[in-house]
DRENTORKOL-3810 file (N, C-alpha, C; in nm, 4 decimals):
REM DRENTORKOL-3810
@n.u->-0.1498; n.v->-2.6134; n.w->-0.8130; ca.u->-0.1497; ca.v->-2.7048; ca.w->-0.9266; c.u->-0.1763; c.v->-2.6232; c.w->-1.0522
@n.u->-0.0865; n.v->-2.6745; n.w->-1.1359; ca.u->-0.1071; ca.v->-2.5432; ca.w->-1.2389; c.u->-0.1835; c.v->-2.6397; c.w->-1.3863
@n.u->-0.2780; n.v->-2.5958; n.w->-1.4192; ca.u->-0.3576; ca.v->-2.6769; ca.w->-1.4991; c.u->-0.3537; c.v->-2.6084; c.w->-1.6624
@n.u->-0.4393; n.v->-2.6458; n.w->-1.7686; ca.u->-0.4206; ca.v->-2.6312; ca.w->-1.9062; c.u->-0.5235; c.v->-2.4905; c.w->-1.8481
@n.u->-0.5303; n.v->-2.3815; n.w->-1.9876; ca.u->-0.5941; ca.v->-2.2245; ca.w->-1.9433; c.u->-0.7460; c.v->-2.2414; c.w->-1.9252
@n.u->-0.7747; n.v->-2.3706; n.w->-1.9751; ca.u->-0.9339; ca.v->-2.3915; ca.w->-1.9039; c.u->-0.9557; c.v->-2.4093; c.w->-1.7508
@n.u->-0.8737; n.v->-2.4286; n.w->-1.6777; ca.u->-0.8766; ca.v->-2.4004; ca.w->-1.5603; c.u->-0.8600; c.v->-2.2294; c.w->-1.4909
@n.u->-0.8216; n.v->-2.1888; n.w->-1.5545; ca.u->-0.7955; ca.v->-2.0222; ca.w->-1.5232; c.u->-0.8621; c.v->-1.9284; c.w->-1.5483
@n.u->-0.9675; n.v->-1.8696; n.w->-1.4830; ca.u->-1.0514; ca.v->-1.7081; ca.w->-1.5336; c.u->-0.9078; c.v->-1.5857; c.w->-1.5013
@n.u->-0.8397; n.v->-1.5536; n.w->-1.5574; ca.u->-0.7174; ca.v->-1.4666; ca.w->-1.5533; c.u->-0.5965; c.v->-1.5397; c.w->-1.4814
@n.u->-0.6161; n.v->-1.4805; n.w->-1.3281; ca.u->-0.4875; ca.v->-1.4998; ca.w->-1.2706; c.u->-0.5365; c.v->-1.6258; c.w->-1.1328
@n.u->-0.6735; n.v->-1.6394; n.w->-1.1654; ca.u->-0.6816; ca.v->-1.7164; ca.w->-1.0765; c.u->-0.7583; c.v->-1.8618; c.w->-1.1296
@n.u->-0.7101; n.v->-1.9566; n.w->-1.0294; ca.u->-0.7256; ca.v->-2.1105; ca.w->-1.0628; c.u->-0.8299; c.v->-2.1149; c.w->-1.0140
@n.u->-0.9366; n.v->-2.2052; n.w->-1.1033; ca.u->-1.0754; ca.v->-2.2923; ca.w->-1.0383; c.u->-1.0651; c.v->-2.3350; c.w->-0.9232
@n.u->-0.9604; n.v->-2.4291; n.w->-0.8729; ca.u->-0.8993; ca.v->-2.4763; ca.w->-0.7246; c.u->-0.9326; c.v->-2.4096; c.w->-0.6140
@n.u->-0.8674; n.v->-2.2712; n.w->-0.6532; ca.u->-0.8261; ca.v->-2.1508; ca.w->-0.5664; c.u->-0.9968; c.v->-2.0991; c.w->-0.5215
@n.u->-1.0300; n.v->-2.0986; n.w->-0.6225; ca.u->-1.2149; ca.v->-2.0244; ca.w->-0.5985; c.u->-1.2752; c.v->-2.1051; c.w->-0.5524
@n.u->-1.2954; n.v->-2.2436; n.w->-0.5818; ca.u->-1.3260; ca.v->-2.3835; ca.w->-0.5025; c.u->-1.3139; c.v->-2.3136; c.w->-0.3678
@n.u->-1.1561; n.v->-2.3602; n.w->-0.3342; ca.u->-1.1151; ca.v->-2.3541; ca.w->-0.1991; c.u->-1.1656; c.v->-2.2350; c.w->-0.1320
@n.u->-1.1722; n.v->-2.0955; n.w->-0.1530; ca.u->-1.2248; ca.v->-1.9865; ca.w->-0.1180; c.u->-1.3997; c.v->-2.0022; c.w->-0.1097
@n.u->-1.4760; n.v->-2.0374; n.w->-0.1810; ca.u->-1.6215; ca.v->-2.0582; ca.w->-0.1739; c.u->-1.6620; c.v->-2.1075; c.w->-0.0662
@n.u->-1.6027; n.v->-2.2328; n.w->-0.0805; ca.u->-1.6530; ca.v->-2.3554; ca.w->0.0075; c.u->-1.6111; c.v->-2.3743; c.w->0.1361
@n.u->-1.5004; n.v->-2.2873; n.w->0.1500; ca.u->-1.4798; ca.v->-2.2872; ca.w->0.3151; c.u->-1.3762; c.v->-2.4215; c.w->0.3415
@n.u->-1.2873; n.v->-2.4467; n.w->0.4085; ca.u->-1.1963; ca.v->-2.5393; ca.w->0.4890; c.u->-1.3053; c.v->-2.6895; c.w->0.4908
@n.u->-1.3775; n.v->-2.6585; n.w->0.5336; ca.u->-1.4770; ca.v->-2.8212; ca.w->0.5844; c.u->-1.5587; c.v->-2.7990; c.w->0.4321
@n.u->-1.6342; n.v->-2.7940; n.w->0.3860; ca.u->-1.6641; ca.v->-2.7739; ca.w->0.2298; c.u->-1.5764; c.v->-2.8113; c.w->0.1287
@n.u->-1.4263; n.v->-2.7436; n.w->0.1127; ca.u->-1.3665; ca.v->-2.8096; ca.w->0.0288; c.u->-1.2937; c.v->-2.9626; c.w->0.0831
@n.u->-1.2788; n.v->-3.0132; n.w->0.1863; ca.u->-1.2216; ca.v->-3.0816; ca.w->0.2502; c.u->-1.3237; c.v->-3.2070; c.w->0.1780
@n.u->-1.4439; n.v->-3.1741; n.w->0.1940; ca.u->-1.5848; ca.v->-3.2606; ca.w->0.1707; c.u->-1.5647; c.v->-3.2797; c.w->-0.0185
@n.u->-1.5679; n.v->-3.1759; n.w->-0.0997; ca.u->-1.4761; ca.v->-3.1526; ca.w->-0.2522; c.u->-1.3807; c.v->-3.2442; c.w->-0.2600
@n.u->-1.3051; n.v->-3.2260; n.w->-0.1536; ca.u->-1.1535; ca.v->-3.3356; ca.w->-0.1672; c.u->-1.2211; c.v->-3.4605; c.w->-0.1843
@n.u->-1.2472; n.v->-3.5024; n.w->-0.0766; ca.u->-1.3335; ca.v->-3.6197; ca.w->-0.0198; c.u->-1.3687; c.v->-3.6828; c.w->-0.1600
@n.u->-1.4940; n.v->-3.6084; n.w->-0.2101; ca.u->-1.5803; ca.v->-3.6571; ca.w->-0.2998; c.u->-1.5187; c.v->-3.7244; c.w->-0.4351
@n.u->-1.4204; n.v->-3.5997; n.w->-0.4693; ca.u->-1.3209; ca.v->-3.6852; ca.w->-0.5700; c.u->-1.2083; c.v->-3.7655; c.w->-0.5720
@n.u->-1.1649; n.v->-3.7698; n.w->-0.4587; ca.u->-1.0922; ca.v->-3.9263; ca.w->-0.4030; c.u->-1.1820; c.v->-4.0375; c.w->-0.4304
@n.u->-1.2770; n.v->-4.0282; n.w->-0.3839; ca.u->-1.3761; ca.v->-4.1366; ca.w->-0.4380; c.u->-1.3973; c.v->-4.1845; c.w->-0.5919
@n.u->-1.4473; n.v->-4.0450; n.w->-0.6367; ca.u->-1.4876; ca.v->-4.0619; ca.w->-0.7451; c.u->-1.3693; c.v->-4.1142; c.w->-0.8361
@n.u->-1.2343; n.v->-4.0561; n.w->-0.8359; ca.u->-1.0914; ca.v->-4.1025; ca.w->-0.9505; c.u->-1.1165; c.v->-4.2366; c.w->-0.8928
@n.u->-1.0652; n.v->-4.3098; n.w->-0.7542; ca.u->-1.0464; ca.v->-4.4040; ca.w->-0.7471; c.u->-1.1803; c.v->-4.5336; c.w->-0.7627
@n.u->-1.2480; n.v->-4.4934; n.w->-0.7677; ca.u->-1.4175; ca.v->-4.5832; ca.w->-0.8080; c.u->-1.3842; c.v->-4.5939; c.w->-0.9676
@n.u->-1.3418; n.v->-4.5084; n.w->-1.0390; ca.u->-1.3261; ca.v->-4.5305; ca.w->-1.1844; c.u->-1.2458; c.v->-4.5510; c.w->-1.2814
@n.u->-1.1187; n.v->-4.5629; n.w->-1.2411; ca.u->-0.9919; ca.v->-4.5523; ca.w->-1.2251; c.u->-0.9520; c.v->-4.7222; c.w->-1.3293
@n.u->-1.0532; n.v->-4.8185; n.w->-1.3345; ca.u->-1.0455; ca.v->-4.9103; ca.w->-1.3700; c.u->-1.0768; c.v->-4.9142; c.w->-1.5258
@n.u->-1.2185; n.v->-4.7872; n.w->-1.5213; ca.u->-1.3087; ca.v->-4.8452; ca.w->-1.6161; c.u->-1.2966; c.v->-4.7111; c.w->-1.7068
@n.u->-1.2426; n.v->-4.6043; n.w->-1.6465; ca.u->-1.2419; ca.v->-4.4530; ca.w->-1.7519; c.u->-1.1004; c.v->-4.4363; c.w->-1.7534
@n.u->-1.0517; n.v->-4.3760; n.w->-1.6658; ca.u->-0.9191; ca.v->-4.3296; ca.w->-1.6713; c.u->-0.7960; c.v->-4.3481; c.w->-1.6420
@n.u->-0.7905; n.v->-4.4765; n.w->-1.6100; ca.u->-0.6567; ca.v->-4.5521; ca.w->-1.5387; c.u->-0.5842; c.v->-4.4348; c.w->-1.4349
@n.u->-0.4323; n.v->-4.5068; n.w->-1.4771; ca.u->-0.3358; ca.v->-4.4320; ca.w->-1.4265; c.u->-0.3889; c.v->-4.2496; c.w->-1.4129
@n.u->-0.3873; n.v->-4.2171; n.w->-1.4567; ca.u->-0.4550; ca.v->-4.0663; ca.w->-1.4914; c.u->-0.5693; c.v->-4.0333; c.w->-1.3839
@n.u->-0.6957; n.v->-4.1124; n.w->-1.3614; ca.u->-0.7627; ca.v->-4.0877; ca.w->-1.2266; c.u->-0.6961; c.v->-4.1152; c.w->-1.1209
@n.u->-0.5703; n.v->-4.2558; n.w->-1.1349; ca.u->-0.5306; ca.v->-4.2366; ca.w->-0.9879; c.u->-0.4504; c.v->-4.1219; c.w->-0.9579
@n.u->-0.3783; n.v->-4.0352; n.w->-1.0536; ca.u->-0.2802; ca.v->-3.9181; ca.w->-0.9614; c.u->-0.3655; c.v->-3.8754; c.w->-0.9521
@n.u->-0.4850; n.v->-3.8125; n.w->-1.0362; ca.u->-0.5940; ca.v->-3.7203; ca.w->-0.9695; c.u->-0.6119; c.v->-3.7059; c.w->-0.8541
@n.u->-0.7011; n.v->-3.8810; n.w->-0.7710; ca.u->-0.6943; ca.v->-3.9022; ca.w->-0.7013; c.u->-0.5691; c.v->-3.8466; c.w->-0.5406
@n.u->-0.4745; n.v->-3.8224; n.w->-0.6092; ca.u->-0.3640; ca.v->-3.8318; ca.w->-0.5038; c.u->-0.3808; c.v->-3.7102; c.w->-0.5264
@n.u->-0.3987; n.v->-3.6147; n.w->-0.6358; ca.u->-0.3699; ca.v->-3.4711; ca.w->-0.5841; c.u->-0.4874; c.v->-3.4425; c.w->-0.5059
@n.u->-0.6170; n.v->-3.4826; n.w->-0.4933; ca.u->-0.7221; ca.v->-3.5089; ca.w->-0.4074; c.u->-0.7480; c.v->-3.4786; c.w->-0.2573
@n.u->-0.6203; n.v->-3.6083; n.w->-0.2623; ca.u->-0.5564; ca.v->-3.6440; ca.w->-0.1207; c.u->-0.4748; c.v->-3.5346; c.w->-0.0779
@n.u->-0.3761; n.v->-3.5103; n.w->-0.1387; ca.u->-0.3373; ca.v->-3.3736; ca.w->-0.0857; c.u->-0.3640; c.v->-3.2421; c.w->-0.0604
@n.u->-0.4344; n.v->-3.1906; n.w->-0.1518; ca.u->-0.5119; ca.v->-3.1025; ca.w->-0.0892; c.u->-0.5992; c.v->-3.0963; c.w->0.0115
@n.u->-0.6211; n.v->-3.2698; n.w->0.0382; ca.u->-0.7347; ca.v->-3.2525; ca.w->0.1618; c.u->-0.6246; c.v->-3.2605; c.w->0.2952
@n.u->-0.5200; n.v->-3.3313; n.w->0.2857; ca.u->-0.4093; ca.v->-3.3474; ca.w->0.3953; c.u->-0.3808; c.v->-3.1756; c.w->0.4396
@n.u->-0.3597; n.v->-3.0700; n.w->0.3096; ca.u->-0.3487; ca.v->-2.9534; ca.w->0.3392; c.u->-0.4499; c.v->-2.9427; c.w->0.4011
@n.u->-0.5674; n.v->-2.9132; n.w->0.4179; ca.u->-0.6792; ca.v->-2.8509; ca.w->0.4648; c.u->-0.6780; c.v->-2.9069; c.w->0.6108
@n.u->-0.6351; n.v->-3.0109; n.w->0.6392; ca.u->-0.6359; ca.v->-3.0848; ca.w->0.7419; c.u->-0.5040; c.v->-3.0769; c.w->0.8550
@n.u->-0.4046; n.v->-3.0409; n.w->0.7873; ca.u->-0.2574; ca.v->-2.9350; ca.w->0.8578; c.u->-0.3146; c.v->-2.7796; c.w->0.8670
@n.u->-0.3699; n.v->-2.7267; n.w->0.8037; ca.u->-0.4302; ca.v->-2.5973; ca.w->0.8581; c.u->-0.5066; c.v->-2.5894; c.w->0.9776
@n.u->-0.5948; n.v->-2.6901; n.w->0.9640; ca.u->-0.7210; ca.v->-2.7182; ca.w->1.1048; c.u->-0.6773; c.v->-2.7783; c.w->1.2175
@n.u->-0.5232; n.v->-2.8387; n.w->1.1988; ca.u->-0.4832; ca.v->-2.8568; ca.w->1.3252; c.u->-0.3936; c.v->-2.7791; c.w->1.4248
END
């Protein structure tokens, strides 16, 4: 996911270091947390805009979850 340069220390994405830190079950739990969180607020902060969040959320956790199987 390629984000605005506040997401980027050089060549690498926040995502990417996320995903590397936290390990497969850690970021999976990351995923998790902000699926929740876009779609819990989605009404009252950010509409449309938390829900793709949300879905890119979801996909990255579906990835993590095709790796582990």
């Amino acid at each position: 996911m390629t984000q605005g340069e506040h997401y980027r220390q050089g060549e690498i994405e926040c995502i990417d270091a996320l995903r590397s830190a936290l390990g497969p079950d850690g970021f999976a739990s990351f995923c998790q947390g902000n699926i929740i969180k876009y779609s819990w607020r989605y009404k009252h902060k950010g509409g449309k805009a938390d829900l793709i969040k949300a879905q890119q959320y979801m996909t990255w956790l579906q990835e993590v979850q095709d790796v582990a199987a």
